[in-house]
mmCIF file of the C-alpha atoms, coordinates in Angstrom:
data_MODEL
# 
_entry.id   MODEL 
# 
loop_
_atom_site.group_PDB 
_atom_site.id 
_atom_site.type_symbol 
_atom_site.label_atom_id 
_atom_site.label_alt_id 
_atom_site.label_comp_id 
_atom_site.label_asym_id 
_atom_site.label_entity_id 
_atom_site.label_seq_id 
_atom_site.pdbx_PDB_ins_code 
_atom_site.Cartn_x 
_atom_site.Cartn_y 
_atom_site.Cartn_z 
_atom_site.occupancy 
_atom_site.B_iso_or_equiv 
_atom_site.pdbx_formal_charge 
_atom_site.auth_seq_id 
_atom_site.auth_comp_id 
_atom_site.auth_asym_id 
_atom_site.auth_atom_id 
_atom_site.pdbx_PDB_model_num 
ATOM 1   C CA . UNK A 1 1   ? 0.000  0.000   0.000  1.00 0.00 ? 1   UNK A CA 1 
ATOM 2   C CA . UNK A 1 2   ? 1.651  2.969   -0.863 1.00 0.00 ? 2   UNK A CA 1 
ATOM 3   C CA . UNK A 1 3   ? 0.085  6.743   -0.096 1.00 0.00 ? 3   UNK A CA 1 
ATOM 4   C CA . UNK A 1 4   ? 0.430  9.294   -3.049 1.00 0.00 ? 4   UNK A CA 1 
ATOM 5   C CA . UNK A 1 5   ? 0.238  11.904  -0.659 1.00 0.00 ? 5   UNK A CA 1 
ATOM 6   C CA . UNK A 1 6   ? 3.229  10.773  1.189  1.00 0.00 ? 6   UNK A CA 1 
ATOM 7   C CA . UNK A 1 7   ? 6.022  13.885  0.662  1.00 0.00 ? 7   UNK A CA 1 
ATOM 8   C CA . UNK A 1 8   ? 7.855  13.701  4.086  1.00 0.00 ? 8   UNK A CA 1 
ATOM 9   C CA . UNK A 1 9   ? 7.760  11.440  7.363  1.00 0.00 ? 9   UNK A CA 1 
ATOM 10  C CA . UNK A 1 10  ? 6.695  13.042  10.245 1.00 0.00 ? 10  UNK A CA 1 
ATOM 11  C CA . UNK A 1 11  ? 9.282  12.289  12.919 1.00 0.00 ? 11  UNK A CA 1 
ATOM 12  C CA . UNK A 1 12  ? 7.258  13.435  16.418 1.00 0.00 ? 12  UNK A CA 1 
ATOM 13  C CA . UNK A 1 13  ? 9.975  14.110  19.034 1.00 0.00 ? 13  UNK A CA 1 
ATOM 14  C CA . UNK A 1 14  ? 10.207 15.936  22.396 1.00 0.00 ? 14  UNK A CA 1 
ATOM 15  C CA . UNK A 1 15  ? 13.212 18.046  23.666 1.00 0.00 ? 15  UNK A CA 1 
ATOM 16  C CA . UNK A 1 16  ? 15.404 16.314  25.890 1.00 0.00 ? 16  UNK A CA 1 
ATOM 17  C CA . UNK A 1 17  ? 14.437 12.348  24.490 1.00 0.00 ? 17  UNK A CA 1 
ATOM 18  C CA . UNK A 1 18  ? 17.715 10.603  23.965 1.00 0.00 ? 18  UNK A CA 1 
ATOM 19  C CA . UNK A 1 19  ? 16.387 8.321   21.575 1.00 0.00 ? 19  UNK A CA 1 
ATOM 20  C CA . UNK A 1 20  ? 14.855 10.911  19.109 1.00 0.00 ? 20  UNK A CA 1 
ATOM 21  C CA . UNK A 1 21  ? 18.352 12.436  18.851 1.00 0.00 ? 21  UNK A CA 1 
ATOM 22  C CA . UNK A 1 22  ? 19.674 9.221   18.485 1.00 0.00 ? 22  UNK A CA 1 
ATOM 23  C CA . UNK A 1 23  ? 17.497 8.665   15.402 1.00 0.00 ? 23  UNK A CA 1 
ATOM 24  C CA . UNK A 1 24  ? 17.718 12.209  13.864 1.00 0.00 ? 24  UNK A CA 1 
ATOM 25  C CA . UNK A 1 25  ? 21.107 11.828  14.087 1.00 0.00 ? 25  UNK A CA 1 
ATOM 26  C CA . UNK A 1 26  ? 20.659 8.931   11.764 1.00 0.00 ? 26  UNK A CA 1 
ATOM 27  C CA . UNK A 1 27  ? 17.912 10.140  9.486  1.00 0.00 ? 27  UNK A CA 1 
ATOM 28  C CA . UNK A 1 28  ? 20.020 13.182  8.556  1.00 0.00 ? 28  UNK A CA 1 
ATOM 29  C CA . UNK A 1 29  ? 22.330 10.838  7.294  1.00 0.00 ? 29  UNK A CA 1 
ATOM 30  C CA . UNK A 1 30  ? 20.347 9.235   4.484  1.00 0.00 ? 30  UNK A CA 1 
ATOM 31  C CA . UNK A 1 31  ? 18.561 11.545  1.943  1.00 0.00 ? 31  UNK A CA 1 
ATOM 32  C CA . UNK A 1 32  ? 15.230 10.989  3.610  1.00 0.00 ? 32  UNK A CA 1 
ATOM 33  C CA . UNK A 1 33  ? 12.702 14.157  3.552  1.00 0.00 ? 33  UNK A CA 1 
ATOM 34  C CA . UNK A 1 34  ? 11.545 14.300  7.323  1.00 0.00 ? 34  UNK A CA 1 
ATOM 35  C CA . UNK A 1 35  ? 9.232  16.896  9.170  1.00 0.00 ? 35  UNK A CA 1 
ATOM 36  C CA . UNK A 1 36  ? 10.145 17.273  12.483 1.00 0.00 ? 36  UNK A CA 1 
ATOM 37  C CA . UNK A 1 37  ? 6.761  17.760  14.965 1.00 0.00 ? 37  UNK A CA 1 
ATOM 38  C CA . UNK A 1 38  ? 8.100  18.227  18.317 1.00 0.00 ? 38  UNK A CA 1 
ATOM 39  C CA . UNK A 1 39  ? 4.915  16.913  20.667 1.00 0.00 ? 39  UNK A CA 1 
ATOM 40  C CA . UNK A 1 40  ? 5.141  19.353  23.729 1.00 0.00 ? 40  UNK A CA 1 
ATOM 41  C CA . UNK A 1 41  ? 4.663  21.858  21.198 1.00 0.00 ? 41  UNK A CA 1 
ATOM 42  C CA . UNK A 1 42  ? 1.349  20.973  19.288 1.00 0.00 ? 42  UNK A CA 1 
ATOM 43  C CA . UNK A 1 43  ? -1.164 19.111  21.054 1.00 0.00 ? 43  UNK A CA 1 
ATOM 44  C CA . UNK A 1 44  ? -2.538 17.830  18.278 1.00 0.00 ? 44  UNK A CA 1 
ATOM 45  C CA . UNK A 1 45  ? 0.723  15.996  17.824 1.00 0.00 ? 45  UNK A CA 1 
ATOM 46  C CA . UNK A 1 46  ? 1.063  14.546  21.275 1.00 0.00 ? 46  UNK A CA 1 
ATOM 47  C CA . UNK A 1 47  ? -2.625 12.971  20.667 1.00 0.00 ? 47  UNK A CA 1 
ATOM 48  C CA . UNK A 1 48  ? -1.686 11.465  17.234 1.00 0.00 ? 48  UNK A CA 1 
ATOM 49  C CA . UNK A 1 49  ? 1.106  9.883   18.846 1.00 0.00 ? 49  UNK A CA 1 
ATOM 50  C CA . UNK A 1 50  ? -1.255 8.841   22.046 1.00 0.00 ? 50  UNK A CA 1 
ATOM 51  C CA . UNK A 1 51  ? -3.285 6.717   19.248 1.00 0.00 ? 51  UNK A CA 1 
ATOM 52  C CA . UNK A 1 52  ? -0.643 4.801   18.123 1.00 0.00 ? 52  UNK A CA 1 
ATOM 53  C CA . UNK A 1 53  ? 1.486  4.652   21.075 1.00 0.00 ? 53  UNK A CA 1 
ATOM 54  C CA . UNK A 1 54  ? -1.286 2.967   24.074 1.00 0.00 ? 54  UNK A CA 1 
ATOM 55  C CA . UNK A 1 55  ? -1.974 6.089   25.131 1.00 0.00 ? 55  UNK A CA 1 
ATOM 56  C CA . UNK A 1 56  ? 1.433  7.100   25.825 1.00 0.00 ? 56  UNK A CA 1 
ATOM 57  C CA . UNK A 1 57  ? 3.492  10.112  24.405 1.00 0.00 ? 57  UNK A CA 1 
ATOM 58  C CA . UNK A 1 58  ? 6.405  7.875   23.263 1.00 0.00 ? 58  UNK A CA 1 
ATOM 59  C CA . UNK A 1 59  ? 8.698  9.131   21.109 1.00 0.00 ? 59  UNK A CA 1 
ATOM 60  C CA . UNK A 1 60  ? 10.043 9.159   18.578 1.00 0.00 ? 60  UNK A CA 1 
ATOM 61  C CA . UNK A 1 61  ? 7.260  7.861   16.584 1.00 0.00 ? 61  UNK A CA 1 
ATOM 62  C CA . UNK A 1 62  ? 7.188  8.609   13.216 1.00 0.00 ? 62  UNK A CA 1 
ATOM 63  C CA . UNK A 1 63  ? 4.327  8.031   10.547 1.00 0.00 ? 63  UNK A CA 1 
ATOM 64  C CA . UNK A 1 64  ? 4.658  7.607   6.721  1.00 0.00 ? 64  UNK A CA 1 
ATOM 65  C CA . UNK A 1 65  ? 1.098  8.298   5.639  1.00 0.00 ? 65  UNK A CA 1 
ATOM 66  C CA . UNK A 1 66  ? -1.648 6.674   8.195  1.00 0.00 ? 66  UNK A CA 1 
ATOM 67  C CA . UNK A 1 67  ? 1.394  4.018   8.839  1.00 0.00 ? 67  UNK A CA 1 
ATOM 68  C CA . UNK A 1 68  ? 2.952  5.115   12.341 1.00 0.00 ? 68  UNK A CA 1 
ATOM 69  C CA . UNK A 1 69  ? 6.205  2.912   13.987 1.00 0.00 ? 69  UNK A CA 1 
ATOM 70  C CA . UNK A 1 70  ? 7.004  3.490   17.627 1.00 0.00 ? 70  UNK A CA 1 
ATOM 71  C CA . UNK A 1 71  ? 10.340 4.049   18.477 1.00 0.00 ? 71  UNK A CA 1 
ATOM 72  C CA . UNK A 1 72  ? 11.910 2.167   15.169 1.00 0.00 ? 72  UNK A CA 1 
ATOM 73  C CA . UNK A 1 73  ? 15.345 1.805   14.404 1.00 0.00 ? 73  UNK A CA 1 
ATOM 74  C CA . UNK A 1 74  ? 16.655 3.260   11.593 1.00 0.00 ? 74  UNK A CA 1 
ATOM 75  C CA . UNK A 1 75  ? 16.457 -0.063  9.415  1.00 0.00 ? 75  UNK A CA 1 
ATOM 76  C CA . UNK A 1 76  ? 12.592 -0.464  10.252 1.00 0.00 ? 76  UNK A CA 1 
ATOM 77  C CA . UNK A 1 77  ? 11.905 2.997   9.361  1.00 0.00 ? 77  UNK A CA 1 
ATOM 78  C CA . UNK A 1 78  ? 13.448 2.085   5.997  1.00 0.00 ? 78  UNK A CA 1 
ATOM 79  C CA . UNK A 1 79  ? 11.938 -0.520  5.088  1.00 0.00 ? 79  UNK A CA 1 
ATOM 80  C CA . UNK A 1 80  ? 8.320  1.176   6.004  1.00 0.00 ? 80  UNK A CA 1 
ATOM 81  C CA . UNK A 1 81  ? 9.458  3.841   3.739  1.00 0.00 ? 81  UNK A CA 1 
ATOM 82  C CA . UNK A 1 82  ? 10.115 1.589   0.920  1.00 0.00 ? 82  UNK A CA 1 
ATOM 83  C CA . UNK A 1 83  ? 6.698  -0.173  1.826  1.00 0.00 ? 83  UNK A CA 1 
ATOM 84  C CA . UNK A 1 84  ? 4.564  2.311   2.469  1.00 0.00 ? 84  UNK A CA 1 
ATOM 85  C CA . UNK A 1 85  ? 5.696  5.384   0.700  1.00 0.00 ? 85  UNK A CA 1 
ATOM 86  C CA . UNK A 1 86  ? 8.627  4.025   -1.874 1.00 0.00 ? 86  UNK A CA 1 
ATOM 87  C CA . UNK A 1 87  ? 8.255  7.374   -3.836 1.00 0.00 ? 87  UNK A CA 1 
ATOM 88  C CA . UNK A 1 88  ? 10.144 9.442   -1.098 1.00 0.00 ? 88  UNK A CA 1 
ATOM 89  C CA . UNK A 1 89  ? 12.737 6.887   -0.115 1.00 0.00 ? 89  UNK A CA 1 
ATOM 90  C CA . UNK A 1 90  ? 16.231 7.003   -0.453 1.00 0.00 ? 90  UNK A CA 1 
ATOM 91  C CA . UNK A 1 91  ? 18.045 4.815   -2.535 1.00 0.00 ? 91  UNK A CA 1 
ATOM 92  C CA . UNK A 1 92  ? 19.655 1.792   -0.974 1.00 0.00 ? 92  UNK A CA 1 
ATOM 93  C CA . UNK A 1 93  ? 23.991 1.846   -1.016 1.00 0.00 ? 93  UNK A CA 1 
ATOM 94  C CA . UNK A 1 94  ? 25.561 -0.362  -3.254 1.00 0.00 ? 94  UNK A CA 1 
ATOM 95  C CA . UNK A 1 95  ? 27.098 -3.348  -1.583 1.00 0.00 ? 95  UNK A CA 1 
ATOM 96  C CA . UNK A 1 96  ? 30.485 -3.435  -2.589 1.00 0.00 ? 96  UNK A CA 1 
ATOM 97  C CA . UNK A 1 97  ? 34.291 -5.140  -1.819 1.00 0.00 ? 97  UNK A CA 1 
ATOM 98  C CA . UNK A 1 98  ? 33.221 -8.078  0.794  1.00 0.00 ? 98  UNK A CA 1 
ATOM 99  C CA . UNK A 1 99  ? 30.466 -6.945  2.494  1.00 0.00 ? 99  UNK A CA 1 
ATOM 100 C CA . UNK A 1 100 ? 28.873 -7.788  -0.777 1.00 0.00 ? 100 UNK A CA 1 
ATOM 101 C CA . UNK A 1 101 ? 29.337 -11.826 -0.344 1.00 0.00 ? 101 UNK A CA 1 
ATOM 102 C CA . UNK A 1 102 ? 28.728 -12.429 3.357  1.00 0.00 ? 102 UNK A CA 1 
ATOM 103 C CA . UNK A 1 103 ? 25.074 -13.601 3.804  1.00 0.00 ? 103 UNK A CA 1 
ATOM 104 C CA . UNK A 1 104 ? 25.319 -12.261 7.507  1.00 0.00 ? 104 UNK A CA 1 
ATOM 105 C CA . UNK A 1 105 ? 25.861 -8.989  6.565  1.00 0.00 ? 105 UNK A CA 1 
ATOM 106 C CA . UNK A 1 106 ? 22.663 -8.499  4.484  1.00 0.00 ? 106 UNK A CA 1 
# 
């Protein structure tokens, strides 16, 4: 299912969350467009995350389209991307030298 409305992920974060800066960090790594919602700032946010998130504000949770992932690593948020809105993801690297032949590193 992909969403043609789909232009950015919306990465909801809070100030002071270790694991959202953990994840930014990561996201502005790969050519990935991102919105950044910060939850103590729009209430609307915090309750969009409260839906997905058992009524918790846990962050980061990020949505691609309706699809939202709580707290995914950077792999998982990849391959929703590529799932769920494969227009705005980045292209995978190239596997190259050995890393290219050893299953385990797939």
């Amino acid at each position: 299912m992909t969403t043609d409305d789909t232009t950015a992920v919306d990465f909801y974060w809070r100030p002071g969350c270790p694991f959202c800066m953990m994840l930014r960090a990561k996201l502005l790594r790969v050519d990935l467009p991102v919105r950044e919602i910060n939850i103590w700032e729009a209430p609307d946010a915090a309750d969009r995350v409260r839906s997905v998130a058992g009524g918790n504000e846990t962050v980061p949770t990020v949505f691609i389209g309706e699809h939202a992932l709580v707290n995914p690593s950077l792999k998982e948020l990849l391959s929703a991307v590529r799932t769920h809105a494969p227009e705005i993801a980045p292209p995978e690297p190239e596997r190259t030298g050995l890393r290219r032949w050893l299953p385990w590193s797939r």
